[in-house]
Biopython code that builds the backbone (N, CA, C, O; Angstrom):
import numpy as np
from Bio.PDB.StructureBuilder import StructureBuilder

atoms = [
    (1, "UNK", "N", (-28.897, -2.754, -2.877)),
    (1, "UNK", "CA", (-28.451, -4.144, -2.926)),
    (1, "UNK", "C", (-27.952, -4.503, -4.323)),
    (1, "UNK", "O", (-27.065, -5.304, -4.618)),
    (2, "UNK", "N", (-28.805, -3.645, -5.230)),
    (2, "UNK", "CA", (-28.096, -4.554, -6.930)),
    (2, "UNK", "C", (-27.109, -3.429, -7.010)),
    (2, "UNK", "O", (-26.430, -3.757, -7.983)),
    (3, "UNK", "N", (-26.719, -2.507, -6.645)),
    (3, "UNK", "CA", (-25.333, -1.636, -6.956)),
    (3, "UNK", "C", (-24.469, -2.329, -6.098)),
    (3, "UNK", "O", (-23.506, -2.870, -6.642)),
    (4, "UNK", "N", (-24.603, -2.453, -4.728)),
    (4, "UNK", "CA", (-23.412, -3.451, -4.192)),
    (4, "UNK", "C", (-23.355, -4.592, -4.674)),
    (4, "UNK", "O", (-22.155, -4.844, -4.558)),
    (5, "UNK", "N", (-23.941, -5.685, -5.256)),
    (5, "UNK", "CA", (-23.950, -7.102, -6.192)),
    (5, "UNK", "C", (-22.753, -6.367, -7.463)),
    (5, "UNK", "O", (-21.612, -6.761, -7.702)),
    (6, "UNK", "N", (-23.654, -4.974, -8.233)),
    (6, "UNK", "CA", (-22.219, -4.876, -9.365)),
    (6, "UNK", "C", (-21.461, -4.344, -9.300)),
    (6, "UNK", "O", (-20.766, -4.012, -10.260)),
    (7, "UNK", "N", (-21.186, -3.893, -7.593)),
    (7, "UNK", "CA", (-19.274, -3.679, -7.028)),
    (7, "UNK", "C", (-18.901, -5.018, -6.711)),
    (7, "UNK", "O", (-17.691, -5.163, -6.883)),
    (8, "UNK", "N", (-19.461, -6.034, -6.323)),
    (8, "UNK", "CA", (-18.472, -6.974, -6.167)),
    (8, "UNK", "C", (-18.308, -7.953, -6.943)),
    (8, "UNK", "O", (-17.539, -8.887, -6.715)),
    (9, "UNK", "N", (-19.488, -7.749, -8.594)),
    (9, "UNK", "CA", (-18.899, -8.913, -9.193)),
    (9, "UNK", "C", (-18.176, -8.152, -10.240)),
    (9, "UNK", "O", (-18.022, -8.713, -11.325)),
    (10, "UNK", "N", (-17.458, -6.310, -9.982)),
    (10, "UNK", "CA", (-16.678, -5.810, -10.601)),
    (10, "UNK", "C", (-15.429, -6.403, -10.081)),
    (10, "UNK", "O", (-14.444, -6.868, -10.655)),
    (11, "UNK", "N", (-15.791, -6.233, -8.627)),
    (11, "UNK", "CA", (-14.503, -6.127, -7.576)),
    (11, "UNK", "C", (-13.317, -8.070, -8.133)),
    (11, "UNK", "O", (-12.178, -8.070, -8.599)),
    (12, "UNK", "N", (-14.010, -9.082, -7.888)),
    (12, "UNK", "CA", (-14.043, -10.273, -7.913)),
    (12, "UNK", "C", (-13.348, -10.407, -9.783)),
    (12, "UNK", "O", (-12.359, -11.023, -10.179)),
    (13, "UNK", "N", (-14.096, -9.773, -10.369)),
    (13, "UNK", "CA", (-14.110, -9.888, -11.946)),
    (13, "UNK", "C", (-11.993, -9.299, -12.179)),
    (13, "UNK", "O", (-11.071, -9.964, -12.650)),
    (14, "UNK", "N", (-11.984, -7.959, -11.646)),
    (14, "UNK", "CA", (-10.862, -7.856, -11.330)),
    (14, "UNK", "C", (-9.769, -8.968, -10.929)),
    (14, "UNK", "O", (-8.898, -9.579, -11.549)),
    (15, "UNK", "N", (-10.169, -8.945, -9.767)),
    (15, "UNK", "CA", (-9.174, -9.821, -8.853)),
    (15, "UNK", "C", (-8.549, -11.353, -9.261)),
    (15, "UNK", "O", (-7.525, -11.933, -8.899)),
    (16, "UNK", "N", (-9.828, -11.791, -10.336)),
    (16, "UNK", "CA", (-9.380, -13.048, -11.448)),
    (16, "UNK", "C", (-8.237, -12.806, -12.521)),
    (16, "UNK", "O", (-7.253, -13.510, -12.748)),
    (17, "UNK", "N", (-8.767, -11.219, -13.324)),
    (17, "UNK", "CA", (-7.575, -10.805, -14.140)),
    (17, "UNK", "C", (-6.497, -10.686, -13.213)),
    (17, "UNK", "O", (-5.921, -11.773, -13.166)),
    (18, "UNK", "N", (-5.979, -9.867, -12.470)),
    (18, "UNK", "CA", (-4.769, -9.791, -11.303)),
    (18, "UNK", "C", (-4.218, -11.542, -11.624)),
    (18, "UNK", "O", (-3.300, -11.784, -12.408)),
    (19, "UNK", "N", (-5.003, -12.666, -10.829)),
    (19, "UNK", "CA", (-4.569, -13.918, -10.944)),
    (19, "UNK", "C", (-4.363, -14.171, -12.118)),
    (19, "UNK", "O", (-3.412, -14.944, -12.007)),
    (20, "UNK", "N", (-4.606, -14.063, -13.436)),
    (20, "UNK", "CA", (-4.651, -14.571, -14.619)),
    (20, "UNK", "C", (-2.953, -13.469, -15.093)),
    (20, "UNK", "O", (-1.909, -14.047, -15.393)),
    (21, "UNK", "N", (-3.039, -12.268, -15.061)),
    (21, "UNK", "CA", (-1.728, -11.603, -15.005)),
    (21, "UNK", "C", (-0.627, -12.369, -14.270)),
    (21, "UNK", "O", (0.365, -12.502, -14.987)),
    (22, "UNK", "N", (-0.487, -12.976, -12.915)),
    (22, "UNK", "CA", (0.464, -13.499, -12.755)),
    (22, "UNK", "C", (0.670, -15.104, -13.035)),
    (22, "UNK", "O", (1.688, -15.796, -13.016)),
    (23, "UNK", "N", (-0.611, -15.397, -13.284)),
    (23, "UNK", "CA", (0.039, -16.863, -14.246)),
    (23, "UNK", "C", (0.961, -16.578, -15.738)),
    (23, "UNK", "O", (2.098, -16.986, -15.976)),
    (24, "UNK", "N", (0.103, -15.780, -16.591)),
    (24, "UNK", "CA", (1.071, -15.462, -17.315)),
    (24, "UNK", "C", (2.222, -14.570, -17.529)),
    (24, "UNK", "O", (2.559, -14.142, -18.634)),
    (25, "UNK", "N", (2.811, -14.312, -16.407)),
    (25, "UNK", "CA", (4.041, -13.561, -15.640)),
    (25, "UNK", "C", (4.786, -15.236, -15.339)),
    (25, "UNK", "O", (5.806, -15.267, -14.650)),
    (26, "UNK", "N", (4.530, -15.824, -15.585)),
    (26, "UNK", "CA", (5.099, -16.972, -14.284)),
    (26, "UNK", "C", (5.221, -17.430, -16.093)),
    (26, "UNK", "O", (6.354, -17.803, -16.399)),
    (27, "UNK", "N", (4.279, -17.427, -17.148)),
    (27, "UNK", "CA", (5.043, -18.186, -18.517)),
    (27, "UNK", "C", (5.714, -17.065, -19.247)),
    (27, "UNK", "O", (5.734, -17.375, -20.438)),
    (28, "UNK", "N", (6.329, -15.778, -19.035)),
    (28, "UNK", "CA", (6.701, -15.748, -20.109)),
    (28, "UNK", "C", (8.389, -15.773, -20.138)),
    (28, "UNK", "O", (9.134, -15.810, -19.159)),
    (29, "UNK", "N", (8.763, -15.741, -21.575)),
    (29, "UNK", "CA", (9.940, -16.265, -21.505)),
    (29, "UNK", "C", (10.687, -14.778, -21.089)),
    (29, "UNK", "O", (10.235, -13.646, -21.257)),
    (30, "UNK", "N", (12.057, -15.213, -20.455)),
    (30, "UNK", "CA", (13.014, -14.750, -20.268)),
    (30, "UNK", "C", (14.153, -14.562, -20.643)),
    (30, "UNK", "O", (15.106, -14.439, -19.874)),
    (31, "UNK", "N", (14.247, -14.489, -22.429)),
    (31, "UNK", "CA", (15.125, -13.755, -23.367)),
    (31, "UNK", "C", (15.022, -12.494, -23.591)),
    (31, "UNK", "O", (14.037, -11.875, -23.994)),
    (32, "UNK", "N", (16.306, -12.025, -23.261)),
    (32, "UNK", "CA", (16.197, -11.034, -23.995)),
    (32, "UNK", "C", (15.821, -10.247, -25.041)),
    (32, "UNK", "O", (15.226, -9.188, -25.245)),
    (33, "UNK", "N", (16.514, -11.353, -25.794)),
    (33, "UNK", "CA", (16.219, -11.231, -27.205)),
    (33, "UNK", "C", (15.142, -11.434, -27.820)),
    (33, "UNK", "O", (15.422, -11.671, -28.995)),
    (34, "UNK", "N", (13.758, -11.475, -27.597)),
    (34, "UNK", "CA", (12.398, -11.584, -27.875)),
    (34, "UNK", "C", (11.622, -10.564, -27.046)),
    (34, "UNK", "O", (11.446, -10.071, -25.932)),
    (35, "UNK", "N", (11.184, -10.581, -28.667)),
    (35, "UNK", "CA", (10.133, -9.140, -28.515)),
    (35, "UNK", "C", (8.972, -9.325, -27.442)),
    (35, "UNK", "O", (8.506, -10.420, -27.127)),
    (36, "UNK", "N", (8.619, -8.239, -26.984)),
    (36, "UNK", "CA", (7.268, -8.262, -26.208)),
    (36, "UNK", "C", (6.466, -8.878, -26.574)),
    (36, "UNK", "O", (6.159, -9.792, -25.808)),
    (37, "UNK", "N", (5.691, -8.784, -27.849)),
    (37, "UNK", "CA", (4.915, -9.614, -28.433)),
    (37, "UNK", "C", (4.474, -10.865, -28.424)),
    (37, "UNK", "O", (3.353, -11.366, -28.505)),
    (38, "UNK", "N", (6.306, -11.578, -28.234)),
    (38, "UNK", "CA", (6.703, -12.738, -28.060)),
    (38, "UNK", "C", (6.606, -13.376, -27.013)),
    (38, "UNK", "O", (6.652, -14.586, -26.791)),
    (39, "UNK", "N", (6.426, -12.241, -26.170)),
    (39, "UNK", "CA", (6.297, -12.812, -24.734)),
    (39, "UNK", "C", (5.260, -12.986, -23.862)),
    (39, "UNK", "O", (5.292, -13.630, -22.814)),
    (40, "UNK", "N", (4.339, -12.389, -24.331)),
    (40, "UNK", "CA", (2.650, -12.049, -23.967)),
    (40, "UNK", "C", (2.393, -13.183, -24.440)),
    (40, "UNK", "O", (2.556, -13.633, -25.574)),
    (41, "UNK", "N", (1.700, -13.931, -22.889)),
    (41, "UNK", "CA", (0.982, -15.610, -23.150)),
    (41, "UNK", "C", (-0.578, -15.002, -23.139)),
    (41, "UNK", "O", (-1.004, -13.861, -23.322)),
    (42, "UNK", "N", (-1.285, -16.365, -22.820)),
    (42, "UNK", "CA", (-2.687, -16.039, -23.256)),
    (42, "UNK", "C", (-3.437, -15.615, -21.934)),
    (42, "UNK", "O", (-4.507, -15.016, -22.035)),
    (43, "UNK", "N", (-2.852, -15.938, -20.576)),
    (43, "UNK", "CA", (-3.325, -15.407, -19.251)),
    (43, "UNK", "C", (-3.445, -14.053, -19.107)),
    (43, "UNK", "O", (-4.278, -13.347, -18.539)),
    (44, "UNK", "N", (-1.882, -13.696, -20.088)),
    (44, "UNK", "CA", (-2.082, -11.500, -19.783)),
    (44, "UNK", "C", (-3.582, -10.990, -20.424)),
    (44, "UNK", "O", (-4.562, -10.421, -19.944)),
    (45, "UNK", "N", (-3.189, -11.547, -21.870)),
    (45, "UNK", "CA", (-4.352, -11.143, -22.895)),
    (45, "UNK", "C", (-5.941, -11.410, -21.850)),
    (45, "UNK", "O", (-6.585, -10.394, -21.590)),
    (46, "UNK", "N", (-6.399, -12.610, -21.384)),
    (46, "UNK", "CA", (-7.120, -12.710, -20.604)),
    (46, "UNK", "C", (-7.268, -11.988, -19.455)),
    (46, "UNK", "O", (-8.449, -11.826, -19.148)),
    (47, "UNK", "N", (-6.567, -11.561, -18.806)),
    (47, "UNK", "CA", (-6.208, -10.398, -17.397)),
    (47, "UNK", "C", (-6.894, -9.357, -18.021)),
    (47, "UNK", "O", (-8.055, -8.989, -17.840)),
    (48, "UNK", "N", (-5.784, -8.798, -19.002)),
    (48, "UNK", "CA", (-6.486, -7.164, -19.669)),
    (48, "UNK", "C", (-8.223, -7.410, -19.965)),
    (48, "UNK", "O", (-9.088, -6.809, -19.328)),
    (49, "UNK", "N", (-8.512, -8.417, -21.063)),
    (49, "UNK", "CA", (-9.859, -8.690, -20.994)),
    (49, "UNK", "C", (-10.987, -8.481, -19.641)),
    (49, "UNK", "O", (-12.002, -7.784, -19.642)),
    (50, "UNK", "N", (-10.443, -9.320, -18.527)),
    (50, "UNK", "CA", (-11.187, -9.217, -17.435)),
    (50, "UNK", "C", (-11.313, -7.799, -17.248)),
    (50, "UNK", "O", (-12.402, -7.245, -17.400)),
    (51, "UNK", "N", (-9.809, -6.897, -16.787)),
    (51, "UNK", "CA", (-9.683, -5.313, -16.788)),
    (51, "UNK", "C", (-10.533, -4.925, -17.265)),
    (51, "UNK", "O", (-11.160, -4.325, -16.392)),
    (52, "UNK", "N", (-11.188, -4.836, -18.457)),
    (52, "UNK", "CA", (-11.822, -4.542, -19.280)),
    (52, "UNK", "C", (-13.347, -4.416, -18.819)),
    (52, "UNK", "O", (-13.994, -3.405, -18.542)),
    (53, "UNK", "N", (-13.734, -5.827, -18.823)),
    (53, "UNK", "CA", (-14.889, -5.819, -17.963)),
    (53, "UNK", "C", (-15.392, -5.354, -16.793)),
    (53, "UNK", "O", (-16.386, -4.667, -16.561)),
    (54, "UNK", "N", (-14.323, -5.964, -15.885)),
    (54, "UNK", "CA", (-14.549, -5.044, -14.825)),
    (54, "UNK", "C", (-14.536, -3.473, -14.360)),
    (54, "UNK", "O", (-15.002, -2.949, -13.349)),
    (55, "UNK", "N", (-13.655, -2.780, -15.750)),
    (55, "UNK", "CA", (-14.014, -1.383, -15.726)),
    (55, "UNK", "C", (-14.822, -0.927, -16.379)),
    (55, "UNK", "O", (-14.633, 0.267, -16.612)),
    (56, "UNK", "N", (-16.040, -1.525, -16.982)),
    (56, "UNK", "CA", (-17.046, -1.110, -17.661)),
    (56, "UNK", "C", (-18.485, -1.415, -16.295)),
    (56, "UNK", "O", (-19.287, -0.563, -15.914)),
    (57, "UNK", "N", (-18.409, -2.692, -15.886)),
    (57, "UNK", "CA", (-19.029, -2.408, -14.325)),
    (57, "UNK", "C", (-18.913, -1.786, -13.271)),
    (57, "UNK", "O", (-19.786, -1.645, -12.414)),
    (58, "UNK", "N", (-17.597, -1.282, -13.255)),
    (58, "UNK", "CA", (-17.817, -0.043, -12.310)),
    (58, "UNK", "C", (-18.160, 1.043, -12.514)),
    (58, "UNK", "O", (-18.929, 1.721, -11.832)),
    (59, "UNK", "N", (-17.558, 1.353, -13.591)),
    (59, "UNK", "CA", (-18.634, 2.312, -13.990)),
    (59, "UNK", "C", (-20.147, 2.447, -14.233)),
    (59, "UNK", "O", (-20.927, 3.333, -13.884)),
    (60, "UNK", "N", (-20.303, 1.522, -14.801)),
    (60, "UNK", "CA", (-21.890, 1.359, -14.185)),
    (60, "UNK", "C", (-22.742, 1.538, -12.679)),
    (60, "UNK", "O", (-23.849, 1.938, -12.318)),
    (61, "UNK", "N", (-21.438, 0.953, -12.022)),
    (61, "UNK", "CA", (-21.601, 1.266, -10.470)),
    (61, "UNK", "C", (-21.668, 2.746, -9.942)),
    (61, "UNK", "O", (-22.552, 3.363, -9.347)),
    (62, "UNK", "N", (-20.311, 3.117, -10.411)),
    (62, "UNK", "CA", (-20.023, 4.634, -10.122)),
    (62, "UNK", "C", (-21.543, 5.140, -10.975)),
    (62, "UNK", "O", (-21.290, 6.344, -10.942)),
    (63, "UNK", "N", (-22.399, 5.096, -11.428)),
    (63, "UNK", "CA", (-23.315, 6.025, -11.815)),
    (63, "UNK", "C", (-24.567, 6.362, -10.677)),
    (63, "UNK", "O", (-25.269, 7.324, -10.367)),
    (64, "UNK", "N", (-24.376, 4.948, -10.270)),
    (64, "UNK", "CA", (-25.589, 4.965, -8.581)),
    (64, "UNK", "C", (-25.173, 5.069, -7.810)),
    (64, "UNK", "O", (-25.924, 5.216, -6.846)),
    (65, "UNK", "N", (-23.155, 5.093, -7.442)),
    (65, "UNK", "CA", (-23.538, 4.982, -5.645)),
    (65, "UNK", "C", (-22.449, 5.828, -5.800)),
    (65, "UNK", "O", (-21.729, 6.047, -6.774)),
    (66, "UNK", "N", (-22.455, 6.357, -4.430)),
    (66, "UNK", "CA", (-20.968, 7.677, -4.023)),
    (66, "UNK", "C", (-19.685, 6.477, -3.814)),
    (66, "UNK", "O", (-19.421, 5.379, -3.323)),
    (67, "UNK", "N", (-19.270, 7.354, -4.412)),
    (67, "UNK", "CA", (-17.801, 7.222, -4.629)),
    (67, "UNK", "C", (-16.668, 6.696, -3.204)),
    (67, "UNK", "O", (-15.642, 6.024, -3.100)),
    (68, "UNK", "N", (-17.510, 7.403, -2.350)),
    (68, "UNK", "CA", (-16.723, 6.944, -1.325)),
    (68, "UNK", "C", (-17.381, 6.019, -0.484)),
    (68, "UNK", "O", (-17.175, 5.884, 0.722)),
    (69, "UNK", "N", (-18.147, 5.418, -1.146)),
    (69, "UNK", "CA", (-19.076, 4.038, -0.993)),
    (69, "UNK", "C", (-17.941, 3.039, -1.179)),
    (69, "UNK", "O", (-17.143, 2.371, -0.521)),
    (70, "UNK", "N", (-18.464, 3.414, -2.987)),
    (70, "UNK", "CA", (-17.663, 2.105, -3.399)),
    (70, "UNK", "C", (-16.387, 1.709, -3.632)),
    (70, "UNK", "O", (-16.114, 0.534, -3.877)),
    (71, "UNK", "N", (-15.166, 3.017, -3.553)),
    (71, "UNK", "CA", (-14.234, 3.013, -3.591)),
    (71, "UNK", "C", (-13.441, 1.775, -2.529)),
    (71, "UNK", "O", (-12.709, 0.863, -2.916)),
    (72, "UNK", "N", (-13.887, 2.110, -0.991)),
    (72, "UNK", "CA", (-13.433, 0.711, -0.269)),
    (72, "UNK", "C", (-13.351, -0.562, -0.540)),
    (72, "UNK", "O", (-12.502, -1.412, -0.272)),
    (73, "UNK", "N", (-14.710, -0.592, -1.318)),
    (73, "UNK", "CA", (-14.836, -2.054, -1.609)),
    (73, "UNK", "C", (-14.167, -2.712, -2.600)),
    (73, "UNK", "O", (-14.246, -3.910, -2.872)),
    (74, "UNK", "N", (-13.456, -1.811, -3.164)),
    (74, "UNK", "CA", (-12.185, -2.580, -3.819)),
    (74, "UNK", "C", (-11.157, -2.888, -3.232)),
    (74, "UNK", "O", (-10.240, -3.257, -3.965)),
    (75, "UNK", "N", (-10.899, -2.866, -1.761)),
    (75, "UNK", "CA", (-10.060, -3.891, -1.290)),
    (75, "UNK", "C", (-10.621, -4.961, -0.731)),
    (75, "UNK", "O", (-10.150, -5.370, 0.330)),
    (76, "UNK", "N", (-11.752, -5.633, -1.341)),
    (76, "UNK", "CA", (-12.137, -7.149, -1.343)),
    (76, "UNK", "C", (-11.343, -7.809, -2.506)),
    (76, "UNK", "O", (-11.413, -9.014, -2.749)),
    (77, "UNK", "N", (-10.509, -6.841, -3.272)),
    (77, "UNK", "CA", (-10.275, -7.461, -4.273)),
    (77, "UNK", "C", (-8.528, -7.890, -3.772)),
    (77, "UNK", "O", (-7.589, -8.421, -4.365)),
    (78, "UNK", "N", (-8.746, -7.286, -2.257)),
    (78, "UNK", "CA", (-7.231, -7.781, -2.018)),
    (78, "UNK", "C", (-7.329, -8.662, -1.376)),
    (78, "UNK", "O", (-6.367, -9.375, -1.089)),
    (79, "UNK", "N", (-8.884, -8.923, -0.845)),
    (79, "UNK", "CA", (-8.807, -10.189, -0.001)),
    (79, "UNK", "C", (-8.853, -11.468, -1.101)),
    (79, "UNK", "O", (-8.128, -12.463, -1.118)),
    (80, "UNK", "N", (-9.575, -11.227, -1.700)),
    (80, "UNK", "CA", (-9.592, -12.155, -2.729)),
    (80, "UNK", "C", (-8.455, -13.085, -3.521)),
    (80, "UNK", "O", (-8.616, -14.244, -3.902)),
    (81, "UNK", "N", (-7.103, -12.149, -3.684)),
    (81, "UNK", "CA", (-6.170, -12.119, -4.319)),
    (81, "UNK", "C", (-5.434, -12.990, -3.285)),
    (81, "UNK", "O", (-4.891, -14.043, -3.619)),
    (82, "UNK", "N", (-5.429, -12.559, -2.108)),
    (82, "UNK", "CA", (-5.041, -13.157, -1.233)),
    (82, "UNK", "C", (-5.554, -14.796, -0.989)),
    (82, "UNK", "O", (-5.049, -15.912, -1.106)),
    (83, "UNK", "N", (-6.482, -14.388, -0.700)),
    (83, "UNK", "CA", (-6.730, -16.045, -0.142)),
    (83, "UNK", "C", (-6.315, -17.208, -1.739)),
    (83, "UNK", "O", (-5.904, -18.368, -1.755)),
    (84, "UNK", "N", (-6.640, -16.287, -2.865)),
    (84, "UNK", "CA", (-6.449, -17.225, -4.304)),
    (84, "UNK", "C", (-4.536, -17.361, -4.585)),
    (84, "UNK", "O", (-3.782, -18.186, -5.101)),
    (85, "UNK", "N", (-4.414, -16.154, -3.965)),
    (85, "UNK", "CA", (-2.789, -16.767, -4.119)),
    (85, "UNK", "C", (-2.039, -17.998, -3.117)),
    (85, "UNK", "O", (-1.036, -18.634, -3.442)),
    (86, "UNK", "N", (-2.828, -18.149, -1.788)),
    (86, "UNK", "CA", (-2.185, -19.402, -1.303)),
    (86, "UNK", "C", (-3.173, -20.504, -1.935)),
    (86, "UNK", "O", (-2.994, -21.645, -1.510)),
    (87, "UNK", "N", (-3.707, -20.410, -2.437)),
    (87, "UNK", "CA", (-4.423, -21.869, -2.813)),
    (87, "UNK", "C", (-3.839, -21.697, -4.322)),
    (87, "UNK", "O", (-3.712, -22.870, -4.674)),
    (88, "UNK", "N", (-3.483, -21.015, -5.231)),
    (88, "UNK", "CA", (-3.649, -20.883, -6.151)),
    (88, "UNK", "C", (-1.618, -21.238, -6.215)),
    (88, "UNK", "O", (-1.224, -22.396, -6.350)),
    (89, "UNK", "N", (-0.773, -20.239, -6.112)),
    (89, "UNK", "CA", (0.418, -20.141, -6.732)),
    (89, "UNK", "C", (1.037, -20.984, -4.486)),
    (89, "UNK", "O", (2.228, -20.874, -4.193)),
    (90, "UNK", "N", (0.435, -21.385, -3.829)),
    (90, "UNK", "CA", (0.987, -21.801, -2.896)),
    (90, "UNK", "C", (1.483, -20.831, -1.942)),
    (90, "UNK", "O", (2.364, -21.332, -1.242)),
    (91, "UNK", "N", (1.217, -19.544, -1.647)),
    (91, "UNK", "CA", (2.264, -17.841, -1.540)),
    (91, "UNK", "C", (1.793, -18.466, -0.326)),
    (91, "UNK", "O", (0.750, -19.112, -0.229)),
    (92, "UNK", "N", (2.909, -18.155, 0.907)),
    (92, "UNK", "CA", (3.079, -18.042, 2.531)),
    (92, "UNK", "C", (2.080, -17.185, 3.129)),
    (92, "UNK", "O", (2.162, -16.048, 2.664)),
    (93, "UNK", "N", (1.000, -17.343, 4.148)),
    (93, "UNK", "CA", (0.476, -16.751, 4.754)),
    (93, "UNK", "C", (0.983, -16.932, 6.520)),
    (93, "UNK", "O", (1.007, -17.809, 7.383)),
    (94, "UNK", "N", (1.293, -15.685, 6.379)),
    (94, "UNK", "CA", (1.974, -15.380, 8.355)),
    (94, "UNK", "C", (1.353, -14.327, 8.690)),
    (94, "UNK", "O", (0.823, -13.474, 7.978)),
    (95, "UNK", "N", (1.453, -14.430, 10.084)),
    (95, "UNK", "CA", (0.741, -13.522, 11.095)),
    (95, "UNK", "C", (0.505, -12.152, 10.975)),
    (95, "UNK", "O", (-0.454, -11.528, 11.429)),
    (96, "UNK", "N", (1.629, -11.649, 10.206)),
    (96, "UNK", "CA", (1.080, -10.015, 10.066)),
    (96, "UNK", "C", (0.550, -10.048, 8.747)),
    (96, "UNK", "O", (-0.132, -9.043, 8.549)),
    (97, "UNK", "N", (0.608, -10.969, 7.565)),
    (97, "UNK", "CA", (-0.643, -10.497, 6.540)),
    (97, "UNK", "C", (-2.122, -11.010, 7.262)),
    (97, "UNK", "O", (-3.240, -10.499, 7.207)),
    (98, "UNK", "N", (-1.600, -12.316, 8.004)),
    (98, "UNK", "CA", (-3.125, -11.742, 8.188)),
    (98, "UNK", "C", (-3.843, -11.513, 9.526)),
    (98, "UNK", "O", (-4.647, -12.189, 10.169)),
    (99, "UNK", "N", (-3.272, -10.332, 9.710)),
    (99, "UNK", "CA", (-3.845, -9.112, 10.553)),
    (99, "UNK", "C", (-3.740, -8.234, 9.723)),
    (99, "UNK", "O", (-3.911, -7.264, 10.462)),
    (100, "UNK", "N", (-3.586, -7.819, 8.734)),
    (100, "UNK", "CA", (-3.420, -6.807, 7.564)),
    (100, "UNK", "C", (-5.214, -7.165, 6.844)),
    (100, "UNK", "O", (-6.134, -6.346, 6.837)),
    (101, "UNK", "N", (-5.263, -8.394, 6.384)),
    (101, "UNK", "CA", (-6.529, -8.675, 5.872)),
    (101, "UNK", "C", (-7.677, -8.347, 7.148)),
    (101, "UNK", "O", (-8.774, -7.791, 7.096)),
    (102, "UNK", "N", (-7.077, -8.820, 8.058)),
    (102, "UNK", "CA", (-8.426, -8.704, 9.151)),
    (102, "UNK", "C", (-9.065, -7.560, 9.118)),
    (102, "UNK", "O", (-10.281, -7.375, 9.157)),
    (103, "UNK", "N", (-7.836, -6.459, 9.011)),
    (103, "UNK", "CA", (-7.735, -4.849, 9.251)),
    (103, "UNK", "C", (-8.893, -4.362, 8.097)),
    (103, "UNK", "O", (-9.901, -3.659, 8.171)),
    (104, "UNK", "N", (-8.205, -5.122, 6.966)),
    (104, "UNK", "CA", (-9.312, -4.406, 5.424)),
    (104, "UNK", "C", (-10.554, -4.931, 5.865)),
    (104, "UNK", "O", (-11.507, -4.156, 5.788)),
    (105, "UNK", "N", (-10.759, -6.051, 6.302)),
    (105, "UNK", "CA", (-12.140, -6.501, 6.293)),
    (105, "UNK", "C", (-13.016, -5.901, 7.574)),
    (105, "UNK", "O", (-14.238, -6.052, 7.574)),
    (106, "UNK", "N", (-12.471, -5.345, 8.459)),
    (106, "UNK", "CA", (-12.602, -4.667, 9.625)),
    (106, "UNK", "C", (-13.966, -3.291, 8.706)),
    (106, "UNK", "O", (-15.168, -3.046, 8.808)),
    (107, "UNK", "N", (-12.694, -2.728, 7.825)),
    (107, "UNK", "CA", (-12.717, -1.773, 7.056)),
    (107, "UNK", "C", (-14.041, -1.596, 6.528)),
    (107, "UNK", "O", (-15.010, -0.920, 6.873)),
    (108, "UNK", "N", (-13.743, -2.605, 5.352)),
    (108, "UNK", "CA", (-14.802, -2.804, 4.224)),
    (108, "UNK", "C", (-16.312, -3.075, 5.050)),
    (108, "UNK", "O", (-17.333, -2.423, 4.829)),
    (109, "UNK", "N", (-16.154, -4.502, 6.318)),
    (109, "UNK", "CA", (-17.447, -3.689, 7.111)),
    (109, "UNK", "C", (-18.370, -2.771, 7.749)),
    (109, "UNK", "O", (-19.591, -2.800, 7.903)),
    (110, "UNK", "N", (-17.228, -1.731, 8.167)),
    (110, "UNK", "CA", (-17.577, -0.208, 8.203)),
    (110, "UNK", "C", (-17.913, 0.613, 7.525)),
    (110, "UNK", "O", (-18.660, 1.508, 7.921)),
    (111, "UNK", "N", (-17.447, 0.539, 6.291)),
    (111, "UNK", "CA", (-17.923, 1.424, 4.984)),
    (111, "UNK", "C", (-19.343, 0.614, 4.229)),
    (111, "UNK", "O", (-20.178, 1.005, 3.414)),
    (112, "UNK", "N", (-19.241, -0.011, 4.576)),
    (112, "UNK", "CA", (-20.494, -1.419, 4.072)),
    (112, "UNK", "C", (-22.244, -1.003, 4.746)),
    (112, "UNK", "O", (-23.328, -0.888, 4.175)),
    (113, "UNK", "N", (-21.862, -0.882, 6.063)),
    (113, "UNK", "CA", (-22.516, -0.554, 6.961)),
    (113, "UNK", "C", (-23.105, 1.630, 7.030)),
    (113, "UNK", "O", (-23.947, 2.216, 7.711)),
    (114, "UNK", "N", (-22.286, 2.032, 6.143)),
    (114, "UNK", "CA", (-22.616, 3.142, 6.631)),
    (114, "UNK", "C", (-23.661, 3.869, 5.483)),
    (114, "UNK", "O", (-24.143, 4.980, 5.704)),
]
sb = StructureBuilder()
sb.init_structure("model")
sb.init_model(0)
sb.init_chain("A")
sb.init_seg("    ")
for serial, (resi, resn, name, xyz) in enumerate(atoms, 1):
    if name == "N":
        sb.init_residue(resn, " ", resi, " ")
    sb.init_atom(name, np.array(xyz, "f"), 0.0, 1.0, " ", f" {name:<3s}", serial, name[0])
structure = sb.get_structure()
């Protein structure tokens, strides 16, 4: 139970950076003529940070549980992404994404369970 708790507050920890990456995708500028540097807002820097974290808890994870445990359960991090992108950036949800999510979560209960 506490190795699945620190896959999913790896999994989740992720899935915030992902959101925080495309907010600051959505500010940066679109000159050419400015350097990368210039263009990196404070959401990326925050994204990588999360990255960060969350790959230091999985690994922690990966030390107790098989691999092909916890590997599935990183597509909660697509459900996640999902449901935060229509509430979040407004993104269209139709019938075949979600039977696509149903499918992962189908999934992730099977591997959950075994």
């Amino acid at each position: 139970m506490k190795d699945l708790l620190l896959i999913l507050i790896s999994v989740t920890i992720g899935a915030v950076g992902q959101i925080a990456f495309k907010l600051g995708a959505m500010q940066m500028v679109q000159n050419p003529g400015v350097t990368i540097i210039e263009k990196i807002k404070w959401p990326i820097v925050l994204g990588l940070f999360l990255y960060c974290i969350s790959t230091i808890l999985w690994i922690m994870a990966l030390k107790k549980v098989e691999l092909s445990y916890a590997y599935p359960m990183v597509s909660l991090g697509y459900i996640l992404v999902f449901i935060a992108s229509y509430f979040i950036f407004h993104e269209p949800i139709n019938w075949l994404r979600m039977g696509g999510m149903l499918f992962i979560i189908a999934g992730i209960t099977l591997v959950a369970r075994s």
